[in-house]
C-alpha positions as CSV (number, residue, x, y, z in Angstrom):
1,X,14.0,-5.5,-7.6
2,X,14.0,-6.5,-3.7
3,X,10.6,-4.4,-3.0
4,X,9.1,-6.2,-6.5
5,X,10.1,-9.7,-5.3
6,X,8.3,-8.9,-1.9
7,X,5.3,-7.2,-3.3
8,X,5.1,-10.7,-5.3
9,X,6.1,-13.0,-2.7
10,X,3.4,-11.3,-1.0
11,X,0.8,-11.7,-3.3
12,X,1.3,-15.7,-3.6
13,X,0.8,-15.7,0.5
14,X,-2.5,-13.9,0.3
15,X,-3.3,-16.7,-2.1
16,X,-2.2,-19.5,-0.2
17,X,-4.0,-17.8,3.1
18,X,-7.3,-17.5,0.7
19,X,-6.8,-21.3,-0.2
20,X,-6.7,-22.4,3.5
21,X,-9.7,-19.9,4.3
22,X,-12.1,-21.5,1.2
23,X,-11.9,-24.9,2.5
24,X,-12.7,-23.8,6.1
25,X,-15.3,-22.0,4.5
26,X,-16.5,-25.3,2.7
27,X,-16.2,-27.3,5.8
28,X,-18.4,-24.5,7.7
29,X,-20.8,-25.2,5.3
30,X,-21.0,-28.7,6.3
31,X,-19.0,-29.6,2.7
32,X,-16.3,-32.5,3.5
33,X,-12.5,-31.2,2.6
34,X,-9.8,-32.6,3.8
35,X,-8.7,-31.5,7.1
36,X,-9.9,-28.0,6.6
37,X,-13.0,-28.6,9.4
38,X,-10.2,-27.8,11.8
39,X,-9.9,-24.4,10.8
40,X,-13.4,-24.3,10.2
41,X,-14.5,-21.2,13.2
42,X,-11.3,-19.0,11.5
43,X,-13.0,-19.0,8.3
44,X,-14.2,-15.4,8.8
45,X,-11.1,-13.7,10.5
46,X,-8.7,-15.3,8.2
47,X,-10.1,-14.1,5.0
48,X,-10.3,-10.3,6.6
49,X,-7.3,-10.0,8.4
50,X,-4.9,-12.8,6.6
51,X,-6.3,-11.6,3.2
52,X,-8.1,-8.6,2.5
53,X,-6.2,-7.1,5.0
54,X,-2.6,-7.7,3.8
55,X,-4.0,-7.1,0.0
56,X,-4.7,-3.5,1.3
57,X,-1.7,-2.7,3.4
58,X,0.0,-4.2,0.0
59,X,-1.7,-1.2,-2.1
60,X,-1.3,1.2,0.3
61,X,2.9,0.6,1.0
62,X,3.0,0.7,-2.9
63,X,1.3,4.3,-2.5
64,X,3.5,5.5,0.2
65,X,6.9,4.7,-1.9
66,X,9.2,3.4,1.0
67,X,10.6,0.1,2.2
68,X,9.0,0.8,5.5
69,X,5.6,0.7,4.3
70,X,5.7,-3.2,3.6
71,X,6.1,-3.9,7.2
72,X,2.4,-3.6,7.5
73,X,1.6,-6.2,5.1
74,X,4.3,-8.4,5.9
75,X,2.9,-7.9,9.9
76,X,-0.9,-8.7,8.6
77,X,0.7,-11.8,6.8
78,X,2.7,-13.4,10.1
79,X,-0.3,-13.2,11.9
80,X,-2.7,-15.2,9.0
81,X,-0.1,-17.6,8.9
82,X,-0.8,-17.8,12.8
83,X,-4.0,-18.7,12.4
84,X,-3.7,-21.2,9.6
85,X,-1.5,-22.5,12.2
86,X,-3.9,-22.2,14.9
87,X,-1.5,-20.2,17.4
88,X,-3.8,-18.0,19.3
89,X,-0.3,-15.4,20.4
90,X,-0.1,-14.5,16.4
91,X,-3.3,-12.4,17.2
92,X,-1.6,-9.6,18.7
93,X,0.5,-9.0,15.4
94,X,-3.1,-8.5,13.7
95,X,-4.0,-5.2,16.3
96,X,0.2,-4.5,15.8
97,X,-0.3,-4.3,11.6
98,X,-3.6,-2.1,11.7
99,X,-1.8,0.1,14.0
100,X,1.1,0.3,11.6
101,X,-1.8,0.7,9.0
102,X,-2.9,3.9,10.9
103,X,0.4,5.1,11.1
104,X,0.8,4.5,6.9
105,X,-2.6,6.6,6.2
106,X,-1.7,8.9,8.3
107,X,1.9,9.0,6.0
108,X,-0.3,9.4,3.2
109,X,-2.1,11.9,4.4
110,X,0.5,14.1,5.5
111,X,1.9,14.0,2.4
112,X,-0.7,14.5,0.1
113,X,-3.8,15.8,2.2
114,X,-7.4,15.4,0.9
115,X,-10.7,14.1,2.3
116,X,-10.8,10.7,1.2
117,X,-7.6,9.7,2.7
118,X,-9.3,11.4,6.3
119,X,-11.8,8.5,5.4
120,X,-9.0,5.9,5.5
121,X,-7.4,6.9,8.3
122,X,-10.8,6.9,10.5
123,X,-11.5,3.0,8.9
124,X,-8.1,2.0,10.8
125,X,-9.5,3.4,13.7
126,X,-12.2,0.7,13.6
127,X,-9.5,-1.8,12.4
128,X,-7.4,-1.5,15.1
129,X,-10.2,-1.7,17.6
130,X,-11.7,-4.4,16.6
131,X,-8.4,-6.0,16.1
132,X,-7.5,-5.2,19.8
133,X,-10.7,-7.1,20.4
134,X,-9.8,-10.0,18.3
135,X,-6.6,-10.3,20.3
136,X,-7.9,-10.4,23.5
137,X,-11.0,-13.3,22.7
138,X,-13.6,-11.2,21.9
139,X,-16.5,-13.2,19.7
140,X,-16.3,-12.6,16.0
141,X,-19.6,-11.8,15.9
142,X,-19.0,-8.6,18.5
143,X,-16.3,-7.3,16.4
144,X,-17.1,-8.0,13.0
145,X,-19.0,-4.5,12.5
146,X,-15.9,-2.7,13.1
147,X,-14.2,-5.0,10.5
148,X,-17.1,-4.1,8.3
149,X,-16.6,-0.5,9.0
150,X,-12.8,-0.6,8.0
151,X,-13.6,-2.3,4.9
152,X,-16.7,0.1,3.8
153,X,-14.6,3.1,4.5
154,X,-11.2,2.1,2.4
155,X,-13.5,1.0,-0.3
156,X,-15.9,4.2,-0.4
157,X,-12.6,6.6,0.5
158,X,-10.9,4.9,-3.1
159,X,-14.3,5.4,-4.9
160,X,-14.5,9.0,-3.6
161,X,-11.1,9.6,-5.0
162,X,-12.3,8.3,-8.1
163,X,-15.5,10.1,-7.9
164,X,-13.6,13.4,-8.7
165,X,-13.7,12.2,-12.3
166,X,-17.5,11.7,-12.4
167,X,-17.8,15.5,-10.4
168,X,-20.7,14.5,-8.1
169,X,-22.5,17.5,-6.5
170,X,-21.0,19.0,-3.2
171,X,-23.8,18.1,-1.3
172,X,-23.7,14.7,-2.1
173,X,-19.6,14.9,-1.5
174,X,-20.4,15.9,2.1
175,X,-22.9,13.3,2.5
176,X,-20.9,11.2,2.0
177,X,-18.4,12.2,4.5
178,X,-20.7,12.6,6.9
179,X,-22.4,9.1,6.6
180,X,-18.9,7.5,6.5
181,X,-17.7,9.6,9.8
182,X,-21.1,8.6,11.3
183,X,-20.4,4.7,10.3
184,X,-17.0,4.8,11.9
185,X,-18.4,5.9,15.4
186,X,-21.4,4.1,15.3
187,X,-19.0,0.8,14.4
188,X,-17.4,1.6,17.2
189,X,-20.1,2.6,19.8
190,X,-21.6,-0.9,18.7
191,X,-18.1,-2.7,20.4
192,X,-18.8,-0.7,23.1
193,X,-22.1,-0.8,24.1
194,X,-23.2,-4.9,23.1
195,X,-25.0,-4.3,19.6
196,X,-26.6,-1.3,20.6
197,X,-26.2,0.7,17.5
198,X,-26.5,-2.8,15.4
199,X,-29.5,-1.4,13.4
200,X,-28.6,2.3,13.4
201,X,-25.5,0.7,11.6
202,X,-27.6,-1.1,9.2
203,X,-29.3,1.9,7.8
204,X,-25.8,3.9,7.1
205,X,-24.7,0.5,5.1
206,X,-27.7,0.9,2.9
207,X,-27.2,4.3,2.7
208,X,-24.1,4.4,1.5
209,X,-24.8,1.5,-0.8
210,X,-27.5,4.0,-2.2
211,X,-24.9,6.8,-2.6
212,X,-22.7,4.6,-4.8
213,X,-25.0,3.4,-7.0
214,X,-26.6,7.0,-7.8
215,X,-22.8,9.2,-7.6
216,X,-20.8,6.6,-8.4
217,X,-18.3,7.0,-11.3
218,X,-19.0,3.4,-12.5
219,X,-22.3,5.0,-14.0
220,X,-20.4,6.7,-16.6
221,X,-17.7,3.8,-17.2
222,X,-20.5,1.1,-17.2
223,X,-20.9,3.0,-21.6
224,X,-17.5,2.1,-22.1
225,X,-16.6,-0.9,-23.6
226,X,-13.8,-3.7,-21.9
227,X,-11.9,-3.0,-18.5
228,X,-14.0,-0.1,-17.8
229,X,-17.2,-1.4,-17.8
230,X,-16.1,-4.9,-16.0
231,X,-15.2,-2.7,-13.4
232,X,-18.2,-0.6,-13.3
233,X,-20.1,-3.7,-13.6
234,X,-18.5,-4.9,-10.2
235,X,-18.4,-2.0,-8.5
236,X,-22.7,-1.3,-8.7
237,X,-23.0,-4.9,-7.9
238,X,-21.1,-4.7,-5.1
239,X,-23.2,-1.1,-3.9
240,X,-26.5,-3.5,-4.5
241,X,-25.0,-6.0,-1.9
242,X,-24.0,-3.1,0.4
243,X,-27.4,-1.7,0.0
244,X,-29.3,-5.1,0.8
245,X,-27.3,-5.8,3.6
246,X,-27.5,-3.0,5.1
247,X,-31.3,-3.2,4.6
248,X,-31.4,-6.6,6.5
249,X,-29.2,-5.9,9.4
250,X,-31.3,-2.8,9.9
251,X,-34.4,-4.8,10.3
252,X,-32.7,-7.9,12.3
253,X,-30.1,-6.5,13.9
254,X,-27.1,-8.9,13.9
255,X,-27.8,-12.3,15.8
256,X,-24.5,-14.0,17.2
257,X,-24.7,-17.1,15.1
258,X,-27.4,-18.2,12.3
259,X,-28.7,-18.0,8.4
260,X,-29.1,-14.1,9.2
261,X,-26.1,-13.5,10.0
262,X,-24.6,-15.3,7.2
263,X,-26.3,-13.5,4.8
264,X,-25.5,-10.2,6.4
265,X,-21.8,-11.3,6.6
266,X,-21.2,-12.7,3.3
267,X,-23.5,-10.0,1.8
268,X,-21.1,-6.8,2.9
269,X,-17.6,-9.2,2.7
270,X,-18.7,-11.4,-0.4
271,X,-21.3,-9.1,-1.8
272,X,-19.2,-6.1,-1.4
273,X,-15.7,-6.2,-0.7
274,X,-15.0,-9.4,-2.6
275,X,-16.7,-8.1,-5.8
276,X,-14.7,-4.8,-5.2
277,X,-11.6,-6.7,-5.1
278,X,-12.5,-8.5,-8.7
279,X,-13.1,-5.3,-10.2
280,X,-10.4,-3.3,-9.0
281,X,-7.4,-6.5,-9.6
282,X,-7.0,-6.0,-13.1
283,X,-6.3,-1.9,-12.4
284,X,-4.4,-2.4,-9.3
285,X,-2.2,-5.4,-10.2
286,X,-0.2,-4.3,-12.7
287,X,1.3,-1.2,-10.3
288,X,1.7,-3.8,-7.3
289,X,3.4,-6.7,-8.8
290,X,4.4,-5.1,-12.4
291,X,2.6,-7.2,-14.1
292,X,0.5,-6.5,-17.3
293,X,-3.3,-7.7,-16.6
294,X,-4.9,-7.6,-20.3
295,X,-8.7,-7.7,-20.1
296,X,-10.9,-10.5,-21.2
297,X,-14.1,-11.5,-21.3
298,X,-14.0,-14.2,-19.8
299,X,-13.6,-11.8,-16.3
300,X,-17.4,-11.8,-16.4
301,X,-17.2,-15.5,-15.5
302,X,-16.0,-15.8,-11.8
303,X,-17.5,-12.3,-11.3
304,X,-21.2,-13.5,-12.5
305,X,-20.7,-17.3,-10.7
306,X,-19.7,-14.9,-7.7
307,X,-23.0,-12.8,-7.3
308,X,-25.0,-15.8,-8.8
309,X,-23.7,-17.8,-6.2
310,X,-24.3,-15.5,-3.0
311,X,-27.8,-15.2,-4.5
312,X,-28.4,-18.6,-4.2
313,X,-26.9,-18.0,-0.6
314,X,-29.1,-15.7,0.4
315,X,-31.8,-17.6,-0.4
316,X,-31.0,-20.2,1.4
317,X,-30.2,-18.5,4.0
318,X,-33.8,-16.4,4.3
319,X,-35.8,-19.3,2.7
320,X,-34.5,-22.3,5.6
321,X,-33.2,-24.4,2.6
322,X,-29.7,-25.4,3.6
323,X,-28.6,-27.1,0.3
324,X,-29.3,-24.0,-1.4
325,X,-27.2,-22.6,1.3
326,X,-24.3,-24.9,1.0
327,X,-24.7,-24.5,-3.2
328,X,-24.3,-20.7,-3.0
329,X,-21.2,-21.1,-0.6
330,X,-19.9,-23.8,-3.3
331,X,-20.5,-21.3,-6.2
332,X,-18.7,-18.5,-4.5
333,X,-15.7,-20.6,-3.4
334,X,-15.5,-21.6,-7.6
335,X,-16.0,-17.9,-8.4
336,X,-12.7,-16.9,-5.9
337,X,-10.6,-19.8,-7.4
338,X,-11.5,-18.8,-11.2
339,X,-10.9,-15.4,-11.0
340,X,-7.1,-15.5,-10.5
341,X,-6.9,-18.5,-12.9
342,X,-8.9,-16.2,-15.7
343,X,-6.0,-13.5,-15.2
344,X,-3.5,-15.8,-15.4
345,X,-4.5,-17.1,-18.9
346,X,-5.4,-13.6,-19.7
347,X,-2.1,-12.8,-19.6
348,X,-0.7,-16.3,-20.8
349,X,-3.1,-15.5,-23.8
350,X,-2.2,-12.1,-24.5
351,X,1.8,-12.6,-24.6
352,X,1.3,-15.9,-26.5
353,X,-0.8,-13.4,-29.3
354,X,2.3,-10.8,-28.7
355,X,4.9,-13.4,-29.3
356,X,2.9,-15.2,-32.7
357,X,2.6,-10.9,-33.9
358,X,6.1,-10.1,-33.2
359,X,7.1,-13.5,-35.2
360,X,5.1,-12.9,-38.4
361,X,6.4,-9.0,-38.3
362,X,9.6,-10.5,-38.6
């Protein structure tokens, strides 16, 4: 009952982080809210390391199966309260959790080895260094590929485990190996070296955002009817994004500041990772917080107001038309905020329909 209460507790302070992180994302965008233009520049770093981050470590400490685990995401949730509170120190407890990250995966592994947990051990590699970096003042825009390269790998190394379902071809397996392992060091090299790799990185994005969408198993669940093919329906949307993104960082490279660099950004975390998240909430939530997530329809809201929404982004971005900028940035903030509300009366719904059953059997 303790680990449930922290698994939830946890879950409402990735939300509250998220809250603070979409109206410094509004204010970025030049919308007015509130006081959030303060915490405007940590728009980026809260939502991967105060959120993503801790929703990971979260699902991974649930995996391992010991109280020792949660210390990762509770370490990843200190330090995005330290920069909603805008104290600079906290950064060190973001390298601290992805090193106890590492040490989880490689838990994992140990206990159960297989290929696509090699894959998430190597994506904290680039999470810690880039964290590291982080710490000690290093631009966001020098160590955001690393970030990228933690989140690409975690999300590819759970679709490979799916993948065994779908049985892809062996050749395309270790393609797919090889192009993450070759992501990871270029990620890396890229730190190292000022942007070097920049483009090189691009074309292993788009590659592996190809390899999804042909080997994925969401090409067989996208026939199936309900949870299933919302899911499927994410996760090729989100390859698309990967695909496009990778596509235009590979012919721009990735300038410090700028609509290019938006796009590319919110293409890979908004495009890819975020729709990732949507689809894989209603599977993963009921074994984190024990909570039944019945499917709905009305799912396909927030997810289609998401990718509608960094459309209209991107084509701001690329055309030089700033409002349709700032309306794409508006749609995907609604998209984030509707989501949990449509699980929440999802559920409401379903054990109101339970409750009105269970009453008329009786």
């Amino acid at each position: 009952m303790t680990l449930l209460l922290v698994r939830r507790a946890s879950l409402l302070s990735v939300a509250a982080i998220a809250l603070v992180a979409l109206f410094a994302g509004l204010a970025r965008l030049g919308i007015p809210v509130s006081s959030a233009g303060a915490r405007a520049a940590s728009h980026g770093p809260l939502f991967v390391l105060g959120v993503f981050f801790p929703l990971i470590a979260l699902e991974r400490a649930v995996a391992l199966g010991t109280r020792t685990g949660y210390v990762v995401p509770l370490l990843g949730l200190v330090a995005g309260i330290g920069m909603v509170a805008n104290v600079p120190a906290l950064r060190i407890l973001s390298a601290i959790a992805a090193g106890t990250l590492l040490l989880l995966n490689a838990a994992l592994w140990r206990k159960q080895p297989s290929a696509h947990l090699v894959l998430m051990l190597v994506g904290s590699v680039c999470l810690v260094v880039g964290s590291v970096a982080f710490a000690l003042d290093v631009s966001v825009s020098e160590v955001v590929l690393s970030w990228m390269g933690f989140f690409v790998l975690t999300i590819v190394a759970e679709r490979i485990e799916l993948a065994r379902f779908a049985a892809p071809p062996r050749l395309a397996l270790h393609a797919i190996l090889g192009l993450a392992f070759a992501l990871a060091g270029l990620t890396l090299l890229d730190l190292f070296l000022g942007g070097r790799t920049t483009r090189a990185v691009g074309v292993l994005l788009a590659l592996t955002g190809a390899w999804l969408l042909r080997y994925d198993l969401a090409r067989r669940t996208l026939r199936q009817a309900g949870l299933p093919r919302f899911a499927a329906s994410a996760a090729l949307l989100a390859a698309g994004w990967l695909l496009c993104s990778g596509l235009l960082l590979c012919c721009y490279g990735l300038p410090a500041a700028g609509p290019v660099y938006d796009a590319i950004l919110h293409g890979v975390f908004v495009g890819f990772v975020l729709s990732m998240v949507f689809g894989h909430a209603p599977i993963i939530l009921p074994a984190v917080a024990r909570t039944a997530v019945p499917f709905h329809p009305v799912f396909y809201a927030p997810l289609l107001a998401l990718h509608c929404g960094l459309l209209a982004r991107w084509s701001g971005d690329l055309a030089g038309v700033p409002l349709l900028r700032q309306a794409g940035g508006l749609a995907n903030a609604v998209a984030l905020a509707a989501f949990p509300i449509a699980v929440m009366w999802a559920r409401r719904r379903s054990i109101t329909h339970v409750s009105i059953d269970g009453l008329r059997a009786k």
